[in-house]
N, C-alpha and C positions, 0 to 999 in steps of 0.2 A: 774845903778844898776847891781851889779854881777847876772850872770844866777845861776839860781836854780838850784840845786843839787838832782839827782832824788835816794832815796833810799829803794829799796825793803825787803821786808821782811816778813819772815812765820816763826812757829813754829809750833812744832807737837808732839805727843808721842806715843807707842803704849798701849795703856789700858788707865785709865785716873782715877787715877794715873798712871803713869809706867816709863817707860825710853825713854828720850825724847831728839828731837833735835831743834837746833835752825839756823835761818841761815840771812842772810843781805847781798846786793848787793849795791854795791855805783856807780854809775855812773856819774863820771865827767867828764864836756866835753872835748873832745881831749884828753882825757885815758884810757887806759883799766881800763874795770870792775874791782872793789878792790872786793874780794870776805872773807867774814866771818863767822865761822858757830862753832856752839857746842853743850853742850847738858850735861844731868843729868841723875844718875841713876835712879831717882824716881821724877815725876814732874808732871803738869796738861800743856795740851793744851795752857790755857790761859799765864800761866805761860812762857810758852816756846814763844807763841807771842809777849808777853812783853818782855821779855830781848832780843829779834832778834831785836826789834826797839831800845831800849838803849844800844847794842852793836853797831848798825850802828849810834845812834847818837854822840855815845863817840868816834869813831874814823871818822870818817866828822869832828868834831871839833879840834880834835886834826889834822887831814891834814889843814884842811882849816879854822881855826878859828871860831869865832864864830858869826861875822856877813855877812855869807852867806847865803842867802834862800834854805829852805830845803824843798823836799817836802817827804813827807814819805809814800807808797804805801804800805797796807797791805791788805791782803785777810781777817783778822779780823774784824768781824762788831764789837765785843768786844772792841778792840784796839779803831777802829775809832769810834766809837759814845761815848764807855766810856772818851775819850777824848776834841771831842766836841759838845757832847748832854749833858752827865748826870753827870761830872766831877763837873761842879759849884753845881749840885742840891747834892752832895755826901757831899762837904764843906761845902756847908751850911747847913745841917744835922748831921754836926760831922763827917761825914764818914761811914750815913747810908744808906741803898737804900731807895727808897719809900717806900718798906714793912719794912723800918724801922731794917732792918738787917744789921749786919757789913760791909762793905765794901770788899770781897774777893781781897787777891793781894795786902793789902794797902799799901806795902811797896814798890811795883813795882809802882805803881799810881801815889806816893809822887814823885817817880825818875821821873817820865815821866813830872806829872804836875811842876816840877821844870826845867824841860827842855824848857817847850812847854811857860812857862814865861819868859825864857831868849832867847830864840833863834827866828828865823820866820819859823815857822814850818808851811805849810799847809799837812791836812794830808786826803790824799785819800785812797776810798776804791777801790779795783781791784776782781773783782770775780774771785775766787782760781781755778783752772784746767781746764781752759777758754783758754787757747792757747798761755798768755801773757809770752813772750819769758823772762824775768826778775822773773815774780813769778813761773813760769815753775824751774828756774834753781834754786830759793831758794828753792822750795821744793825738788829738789834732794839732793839737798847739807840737807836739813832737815833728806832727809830717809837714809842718808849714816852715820848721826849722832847718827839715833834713831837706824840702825843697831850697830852700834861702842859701843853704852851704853846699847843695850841689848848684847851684851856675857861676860859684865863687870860681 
């Protein structure tokens, strides 16, 4: 079995809405860090966490195809529980929460959950500003993004 593929990732904004950054770390073994980051003039938090994991999973697939194991590190309990806690109970609701409201994001959810069936994704969670040298650097690469899109 090929080694897993470990890829971090945060996202952020300043206000919420406001101007936000995103960022993804890929780490394969025996290469340097591939490092990815962006961001938007007007965006939410959650928003910004989600596309930092579907920019890191679009390019792992594109380097490495797509039956290698991924694992995906976020500091989002949003990311990771929406994933694999309350993802099935949203489908099978149509795409509502338990309180029975639309599904915020649905369109990032769909990308993700269409991921998270074709690929072996295991996805953990890392507590944010904890010391972990990988989500330490996506969040810099985050605030140098959400600096960049706020003087836009």
């Amino acid at each position: 079995m090929a080694q897993r593929l470990d890829i971090y990732t945060d996202g952020g904004c300043t206000g919420n809405p406001g101007p936000g950054g995103w960022a993804a770390v890929i780490l394969t073994p025996g290469e340097d860090p591939l490092e990815l980051s962006g961001g938007a003039d007007s965006t939410t938090n959650n928003r910004m966490e989600m596309v930092a994991v579907l920019a890191g999973l679009k390019k792992a697939v594109e380097i490495h195809g797509m039956t290698i194991p991924l694992r995906i590190h976020t500091d989002s309990q949003y990311v990771q529980k929406g994933i694999t806690q309350w993802m099935k109970g949203w489908v099978a609701k149509g795409w509502r929460t338990a309180a029975g409201k639309p599904v915020k994001n649905k369109d990032l959810w769909l990308m993700i959950k269409d991921a998270n069936d074709r690929l072996d994704i295991d996805w953990t969670w890392v507590k944010g500003h904890a010391g972990n040298e990988w989500n330490e650097r996506c969040d810099v690469l985050v605030g140098l993004q959400r600096e960049l899109f706020s003087t836009k």
